[in-house]
N, C-alpha and C positions, 0 to 999 in steps of 0.2 A: 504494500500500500504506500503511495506515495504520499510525502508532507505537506503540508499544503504551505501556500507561498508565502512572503514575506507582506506581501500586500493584503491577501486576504485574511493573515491574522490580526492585520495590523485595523481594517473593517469591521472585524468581529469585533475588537476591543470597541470600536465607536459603537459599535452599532446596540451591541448586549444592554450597556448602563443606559439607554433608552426605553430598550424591552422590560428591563428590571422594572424601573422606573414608572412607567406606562402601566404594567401590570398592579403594581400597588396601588395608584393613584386610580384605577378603574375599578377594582376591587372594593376599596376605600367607599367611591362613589357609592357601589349598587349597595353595598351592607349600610349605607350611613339613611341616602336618600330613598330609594330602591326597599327596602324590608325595614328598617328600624321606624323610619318616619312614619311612611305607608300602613306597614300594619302595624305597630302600636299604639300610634297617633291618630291616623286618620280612619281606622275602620274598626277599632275596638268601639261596642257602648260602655265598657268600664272604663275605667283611668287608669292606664297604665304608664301615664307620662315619666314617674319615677323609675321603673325597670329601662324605658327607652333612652333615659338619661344615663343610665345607669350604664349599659351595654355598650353607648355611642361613647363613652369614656372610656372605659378601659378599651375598646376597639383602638380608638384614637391614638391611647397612649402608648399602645404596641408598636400603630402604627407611625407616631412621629418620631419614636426610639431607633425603628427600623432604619427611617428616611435618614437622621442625625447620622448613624453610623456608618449607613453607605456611603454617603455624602463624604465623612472623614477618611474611607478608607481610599475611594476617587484620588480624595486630596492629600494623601501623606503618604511620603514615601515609605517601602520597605526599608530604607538603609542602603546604603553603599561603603565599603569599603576603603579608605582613601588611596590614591594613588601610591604607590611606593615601586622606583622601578631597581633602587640597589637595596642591598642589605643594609639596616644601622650595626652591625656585630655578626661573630660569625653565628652567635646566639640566636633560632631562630627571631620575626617578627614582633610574633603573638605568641605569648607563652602564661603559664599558670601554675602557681604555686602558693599554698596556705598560708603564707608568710607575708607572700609577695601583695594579694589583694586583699586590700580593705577599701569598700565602698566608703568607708567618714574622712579617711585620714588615707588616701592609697602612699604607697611605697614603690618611691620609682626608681629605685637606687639598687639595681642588680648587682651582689656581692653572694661570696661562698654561703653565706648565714641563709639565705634562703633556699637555696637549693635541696633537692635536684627541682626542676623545672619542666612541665608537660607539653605539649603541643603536636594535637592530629600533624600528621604530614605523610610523604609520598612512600613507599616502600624502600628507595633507598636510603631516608630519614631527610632529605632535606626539604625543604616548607613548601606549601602547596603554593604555588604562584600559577597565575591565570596571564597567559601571551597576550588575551583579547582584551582582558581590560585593564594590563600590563599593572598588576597589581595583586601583591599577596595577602592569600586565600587565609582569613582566619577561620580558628575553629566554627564549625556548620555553618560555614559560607559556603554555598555553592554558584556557581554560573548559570543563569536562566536565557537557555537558547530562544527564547519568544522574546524575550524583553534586550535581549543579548547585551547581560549586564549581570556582574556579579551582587549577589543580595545577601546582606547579613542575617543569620538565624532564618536563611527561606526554608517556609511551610511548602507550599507550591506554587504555581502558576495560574491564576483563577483568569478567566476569558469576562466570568459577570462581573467581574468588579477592574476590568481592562489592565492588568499587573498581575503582579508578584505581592504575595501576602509574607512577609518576614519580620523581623526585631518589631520595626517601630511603629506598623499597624495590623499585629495581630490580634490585638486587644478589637480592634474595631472590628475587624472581618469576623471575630465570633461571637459579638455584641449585636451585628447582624444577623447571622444565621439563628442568633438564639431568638428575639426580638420577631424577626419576620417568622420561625415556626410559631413560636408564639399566637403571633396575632392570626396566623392563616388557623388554627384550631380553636380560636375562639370565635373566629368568623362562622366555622364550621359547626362545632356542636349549638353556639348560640343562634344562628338563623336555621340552622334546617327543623328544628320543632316550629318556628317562628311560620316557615311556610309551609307546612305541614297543617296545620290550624289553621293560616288561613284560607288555604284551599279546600281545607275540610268545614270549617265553621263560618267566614264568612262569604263565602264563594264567592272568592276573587280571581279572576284569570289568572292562571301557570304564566309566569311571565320567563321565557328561554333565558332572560338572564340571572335569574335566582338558581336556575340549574347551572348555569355557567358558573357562580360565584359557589357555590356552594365544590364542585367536582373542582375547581384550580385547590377551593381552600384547604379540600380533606389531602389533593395530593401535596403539595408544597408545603401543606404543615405536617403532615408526617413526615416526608422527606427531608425538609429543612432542621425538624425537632431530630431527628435520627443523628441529621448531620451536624449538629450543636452536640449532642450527648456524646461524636466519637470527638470533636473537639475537644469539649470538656475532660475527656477522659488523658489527651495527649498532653491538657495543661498541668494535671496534677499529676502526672508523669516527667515532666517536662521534657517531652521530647516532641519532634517537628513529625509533620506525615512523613516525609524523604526517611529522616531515620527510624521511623518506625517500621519503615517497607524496604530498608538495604537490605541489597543481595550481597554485596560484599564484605569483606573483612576490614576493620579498622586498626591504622597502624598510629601506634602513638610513641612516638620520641622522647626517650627521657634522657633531659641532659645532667649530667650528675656533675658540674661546676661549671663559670662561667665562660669554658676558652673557645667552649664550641667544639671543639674535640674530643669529647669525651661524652658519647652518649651511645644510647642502646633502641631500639626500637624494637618493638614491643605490639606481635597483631593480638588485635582482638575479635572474638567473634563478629558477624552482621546483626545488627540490631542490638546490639549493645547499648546500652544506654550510662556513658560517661557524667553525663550532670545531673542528676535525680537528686534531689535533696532527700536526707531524711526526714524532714517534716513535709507533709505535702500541702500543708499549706504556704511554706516558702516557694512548693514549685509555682502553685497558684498566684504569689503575689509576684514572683518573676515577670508574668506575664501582663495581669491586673492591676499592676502597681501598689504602691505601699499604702496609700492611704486607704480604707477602708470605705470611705462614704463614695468615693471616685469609680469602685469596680463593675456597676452596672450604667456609669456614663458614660458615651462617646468622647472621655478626657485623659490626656495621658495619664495621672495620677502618681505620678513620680517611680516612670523606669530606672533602675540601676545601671550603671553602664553604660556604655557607646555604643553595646553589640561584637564587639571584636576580642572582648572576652568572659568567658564565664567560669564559672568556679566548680569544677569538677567535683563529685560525690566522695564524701571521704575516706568511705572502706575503699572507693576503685582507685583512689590514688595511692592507699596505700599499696596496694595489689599489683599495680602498674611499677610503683617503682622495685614493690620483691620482685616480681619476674624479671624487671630490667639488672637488676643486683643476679640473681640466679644466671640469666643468662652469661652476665660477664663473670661470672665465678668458672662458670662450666667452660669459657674462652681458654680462661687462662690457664686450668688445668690443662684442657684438650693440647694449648700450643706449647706447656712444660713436659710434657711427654712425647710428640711428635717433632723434629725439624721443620715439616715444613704440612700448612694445614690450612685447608681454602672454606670455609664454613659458608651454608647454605644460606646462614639469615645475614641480613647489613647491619655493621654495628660501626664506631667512628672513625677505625681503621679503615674502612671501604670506602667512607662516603665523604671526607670534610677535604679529602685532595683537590676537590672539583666542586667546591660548596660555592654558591655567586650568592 
């Protein structure tokens, strides 16, 4: 199957946040004017004006939550990575270490005391750098061939929302999903009794767009509620869809002093998950921010970090750095008994000849 072009992905993105758009705001319509007015108001003999007030609010406030968030995620970027085309040391880029980060007071003075030091990188251990957007790849940063741009912490590639959802609007993209399932299931079980009665009681014509509003709302809110609940799931996980769904192995570099020559690389299973906090409410507020009144607003709420580094789980760093120590125990044996000994995995003998 072939890709499809540069042009027509580039349509799609215009053209979706229209569809999006247009769908809500007709939706919006038929449940506001269309059923809530109509039969509550105008064809009931009881009063039921408090229920219809009642239902055209919370509809409303689903649905202005929904709009608010789309609206942010339009408008904010994922993140990019900065430019960097040399090395500052032979020390990778982007590195992590317990010592090293503190969000109140960071510590930007790389000496022996902190060490060893982590950082994803390539199998022969030196740092992931991207040719196309001439610039090194921090930890889950990946390259997005649609937006043909590297994105810090990218989730995926969303076509309805014309980008890449990463770092700095994934707050928003699943304030959406959650919002618009939301409102699409309140649309749903609240109107279909609603026209149910009164084409039973007040015999009022079936009007095709009650049927219409009702079959978008039953599918797009369970759909969208489904797709909010595996969100949610990846927040308090903290991990992105890409790494939830690696097929590959990850290789992580442990430098064990500052000279850049001396380090181990270290694979890890696919799907591993290197930052998981043990509280998972830390994973949660990673993403939702810190302040607590802020998590269910389309506002930043005070992210930590730039995106270009994150603080690894701290049984896997201890675990990362024994294998990386074991590995180079098992070296040094292997090359005190043999003259001469070519070893299958990269360690800083192999790889800092040729480090850029």
């Amino acid at each position: 199957m072939s890709k499809p072009s540069p042009l027509a992905t580039k349509i799609v993105g215009y053209v979706l946040p229209f569809v999006v758009l247009g769908l809500l705001g007709y939706t919006w319509y038929i449940y506001i004017f269309r059923i809530c007015v109509y039969l509550l108001l105008d064809e009931t003999p009881d009063n039921k004006t408090a229920q219809a007030v009642i239902f055209m609010i919370i509809a409303s406030f689903f649905w202005i939550m929904a709009i608010l968030s789309y609206f942010r995620i339009l408008f904010t970027s994922p993140g990019k990575p900065p430019m960097h085309t040399t090395a500052q040391s032979l020390l990778p880029r982007y590195y992590y270490s317990p010592k090293l980060l503190n969000w109140l007071t960071p510590n930007t003075t790389v000496t022996n005391d902190v060490m060893p030091v982590l950082s994803v990188s390539r199998q022969d251990g030196q740092p992931r750098y991207c040719h196309l957007c001439q610039t090194y790849k921090p930890d889950r940063t990946h390259h997005c061939k649609e937006c043909n741009s590297c994105v810090l912490k990218m989730d995926h590639h969303c076509p309805w929302v014309s980008g890449c959802v990463g770092f700095r609007n994934y707050k928003f993209f699943f304030l959406f999903v959650l919002y618009t399932g939301c409102y699409g299931l309140w649309v749903f079980v609240s109107s279909l009794p609603l026209v149910v009665k009164g084409i039973q009681d007040l015999n009022a014509d079936l009007d095709a767009q009650w049927l219409v509003l009702i079959i978008i709302a039953f599918i797009f809110g369970l759909t969208v509620c489904g797709f909010a609940g595996v969100h949610a799931y990846y927040i308090i996980k903290n991990e992105t869809t890409i790494e939830h769904l690696a097929d590959r192995p990850v290789e992580v570099r442990v430098d064990f002093d500052i000279s850049g020559q001396n380090f181990e690389v270290v694979q890890m299973p696919p799907r591993i998950n290197l930052w998981e906090y043990d509280n998972k409410w830390d994973n949660w507020r990673s993403v939702m921010g810190q302040k607590t009144w802020t998590w269910f607003i389309p506002v930043r709420g005070g992210l930590l970090g730039d995106g270009t580094i994150f603080p690894y789980n701290g049984r896997m760093y201890e675990k990362l750095v024994y294998r990386a120590t074991q590995q180079r125990q098992s070296m040094d044996v292997v090359v005190t008994v043999q003259d001469y000994y070519e070893p299958e995995r990269i360690s800083s003998i192999e790889s800092t000849s040729y480090m850029t």
